[in-house]
C-alpha positions in Angstrom: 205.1 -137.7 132.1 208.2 -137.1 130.1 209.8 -134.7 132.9 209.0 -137.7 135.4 210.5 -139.7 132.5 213.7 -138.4 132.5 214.4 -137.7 136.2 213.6 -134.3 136.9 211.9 -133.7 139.9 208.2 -131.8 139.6 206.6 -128.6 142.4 202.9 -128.5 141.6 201.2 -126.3 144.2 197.5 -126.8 145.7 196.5 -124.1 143.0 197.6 -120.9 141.5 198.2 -118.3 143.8 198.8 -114.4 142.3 200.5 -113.4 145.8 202.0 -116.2 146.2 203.7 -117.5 142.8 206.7 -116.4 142.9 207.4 -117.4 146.5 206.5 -120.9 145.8 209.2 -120.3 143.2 211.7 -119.6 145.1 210.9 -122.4 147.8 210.7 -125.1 145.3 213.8 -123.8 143.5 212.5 -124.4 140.2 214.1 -123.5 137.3 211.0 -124.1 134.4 207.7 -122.6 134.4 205.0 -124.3 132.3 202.3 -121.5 131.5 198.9 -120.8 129.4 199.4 -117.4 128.4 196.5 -116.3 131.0 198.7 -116.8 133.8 201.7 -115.0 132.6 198.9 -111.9 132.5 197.8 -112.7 135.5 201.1 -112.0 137.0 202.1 -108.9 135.0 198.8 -107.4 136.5 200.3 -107.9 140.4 202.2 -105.4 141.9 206.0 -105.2 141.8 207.6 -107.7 144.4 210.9 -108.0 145.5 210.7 -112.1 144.4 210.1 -111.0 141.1 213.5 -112.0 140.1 214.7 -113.7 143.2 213.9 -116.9 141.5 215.9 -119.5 139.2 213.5 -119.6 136.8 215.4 -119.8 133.2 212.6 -120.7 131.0 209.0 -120.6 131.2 207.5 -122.8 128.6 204.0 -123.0 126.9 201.4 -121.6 124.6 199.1 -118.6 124.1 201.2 -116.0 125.4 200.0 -112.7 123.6 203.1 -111.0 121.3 202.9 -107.8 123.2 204.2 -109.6 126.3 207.5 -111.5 125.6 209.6 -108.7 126.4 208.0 -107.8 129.7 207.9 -110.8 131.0 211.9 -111.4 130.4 212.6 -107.7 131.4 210.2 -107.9 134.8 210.9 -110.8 136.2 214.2 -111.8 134.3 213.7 -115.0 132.5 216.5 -115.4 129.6 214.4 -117.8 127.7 210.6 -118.2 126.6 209.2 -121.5 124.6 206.2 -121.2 123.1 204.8 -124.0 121.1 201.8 -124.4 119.0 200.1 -128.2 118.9 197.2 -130.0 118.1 195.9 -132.8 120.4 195.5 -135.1 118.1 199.0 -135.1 118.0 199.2 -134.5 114.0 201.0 -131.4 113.9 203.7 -129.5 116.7 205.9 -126.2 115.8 208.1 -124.9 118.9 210.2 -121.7 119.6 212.6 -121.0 121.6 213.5 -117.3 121.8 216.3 -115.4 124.2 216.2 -112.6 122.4 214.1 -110.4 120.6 214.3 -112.3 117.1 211.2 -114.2 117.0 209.2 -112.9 119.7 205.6 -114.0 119.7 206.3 -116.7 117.1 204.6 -120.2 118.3 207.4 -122.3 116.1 210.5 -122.2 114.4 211.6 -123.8 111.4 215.3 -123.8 109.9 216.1 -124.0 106.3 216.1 -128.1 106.5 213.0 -128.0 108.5 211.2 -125.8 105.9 212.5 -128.1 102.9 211.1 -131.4 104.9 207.7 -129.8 105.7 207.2 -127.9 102.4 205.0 -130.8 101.2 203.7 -131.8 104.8 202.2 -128.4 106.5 200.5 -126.2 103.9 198.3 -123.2 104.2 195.4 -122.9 102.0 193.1 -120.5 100.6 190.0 -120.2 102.3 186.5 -119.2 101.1 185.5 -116.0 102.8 181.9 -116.8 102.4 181.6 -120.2 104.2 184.5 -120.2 105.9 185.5 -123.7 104.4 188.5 -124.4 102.2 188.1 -122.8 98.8 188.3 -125.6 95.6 188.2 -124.2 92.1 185.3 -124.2 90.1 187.3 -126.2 87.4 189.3 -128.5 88.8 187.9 -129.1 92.3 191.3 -128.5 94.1 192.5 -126.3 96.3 194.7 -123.5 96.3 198.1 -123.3 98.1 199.1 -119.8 99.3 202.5 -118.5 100.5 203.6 -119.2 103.6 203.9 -115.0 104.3 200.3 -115.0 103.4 199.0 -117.9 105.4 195.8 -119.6 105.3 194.7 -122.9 107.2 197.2 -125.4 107.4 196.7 -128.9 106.1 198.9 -131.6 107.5 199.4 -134.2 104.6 198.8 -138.1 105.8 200.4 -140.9 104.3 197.0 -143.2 105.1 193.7 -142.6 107.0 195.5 -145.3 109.6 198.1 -142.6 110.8 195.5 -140.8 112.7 192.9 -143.2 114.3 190.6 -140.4 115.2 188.3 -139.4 117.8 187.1 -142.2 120.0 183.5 -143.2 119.5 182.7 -139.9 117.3 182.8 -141.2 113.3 181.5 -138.5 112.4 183.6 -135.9 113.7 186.9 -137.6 112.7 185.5 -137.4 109.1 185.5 -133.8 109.4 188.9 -133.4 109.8 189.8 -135.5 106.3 190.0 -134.1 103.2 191.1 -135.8 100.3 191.3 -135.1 96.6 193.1 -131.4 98.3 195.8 -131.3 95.3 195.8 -134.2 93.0 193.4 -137.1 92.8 194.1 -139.4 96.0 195.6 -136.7 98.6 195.0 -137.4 101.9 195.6 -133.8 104.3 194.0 -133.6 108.1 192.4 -129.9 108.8 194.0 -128.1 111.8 191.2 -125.9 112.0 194.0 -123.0 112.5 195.0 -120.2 110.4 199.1 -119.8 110.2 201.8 -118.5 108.7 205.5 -118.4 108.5 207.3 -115.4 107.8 210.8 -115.1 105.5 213.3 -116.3 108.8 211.0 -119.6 109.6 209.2 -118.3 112.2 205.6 -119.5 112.8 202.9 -117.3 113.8 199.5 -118.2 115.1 196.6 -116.1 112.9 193.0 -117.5 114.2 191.1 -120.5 115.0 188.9 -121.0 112.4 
């Protein structure tokens, strides 16, 4: 919607074709890819092929696109640029990276030094209880525990009101789920992303597991 948006024009064939991607590349003359991270293995697996850089394509763009990959992918078929972004569909939380070179490769989201100083009290990893599998609250106090980002640990998304996210249609009881309040101090509101992260020393994101 936002390509069609802002003017660009859109090639969407019947459906994806292994022998045939790249050629409907280069007929369309598209320049951006938009991938699950299935596909782009999908087209490692093929044979070599004399389109495989007979394209424009300058950027292929989406999620799930295994580490061990990235630098195929732009050596093979010769794509300067991949973005790869991490985000729920609820909309809460959204990390994106854009990566030409081989400094941040695999990461799902990049956050400069200003970025990291307006999320610090926003997105934060927790400790989780290795038993249940649920957030672990001390014993004392009831709260949870905040871990380095290095370490990682589910990520809570602080939110200002229970109003900012209106929830899943017709399902009370699975939008519950995802609240938690009381996480740090007596009338903290966070949403659960479910997902296990964690941001190394340069700002980059990386995805750990779906919990």
């Amino acid at each position: 919607m936002n390509d069609l948006m802002s003017g660009l024009s859109i090639a969407i064939a019947p459906k994806f074709s292994l022998s045939q991607f790249w050629q409907d590349c280069v007929d369309s003359k598209a320049t951006i890819v938009v991938y699950v991270g299935e596909l782009v293995r999908y087209l490692l697996s093929a044979p070599p092929s004399p389109n495989d850089k007979r394209h424009q394509i300058r950027l292929i763009w989406g999620n799930g696109l295994s580490p061990e990959l990235w630098r195929r992918v732009q050596e093979r078929f010769g794509i300067p640029e991949i973005g790869e972004f991490y985000a729920s569909t609820e909309g809460v939380m959204a990390l994106t990276n854009h990566c030409r070179s081989g400094f941040g490769q695999g990461a799902v989201g990049h956050h400069g030094w200003l970025l990291q100083r307006r999320y610090h009290d926003i997105y934060i990893p927790v400790e989780m209880d290795p038993e249940t599998g649920e957030v672990w609250r001390s014993p004392d106090t009831g709260f949870a525990k905040r871990v380095p980002y290095e370490q990682g640990g589910e990520v809570l998304v602080r939110l200002p009101s229970r109003e900012a996210w209106v929830g899943y249609y017709g399902a009370d009881e699975a939008t519950e789920k995802k609240f938690m309040e009381n996480v740090f101090e007596r009338g903290d509101l966070f949403y659960r992303t479910g997902d296990a992260l964690r941001r190394d020393g340069n700002g980059h994101w990386y995805f750990m597991d779906r919990l």
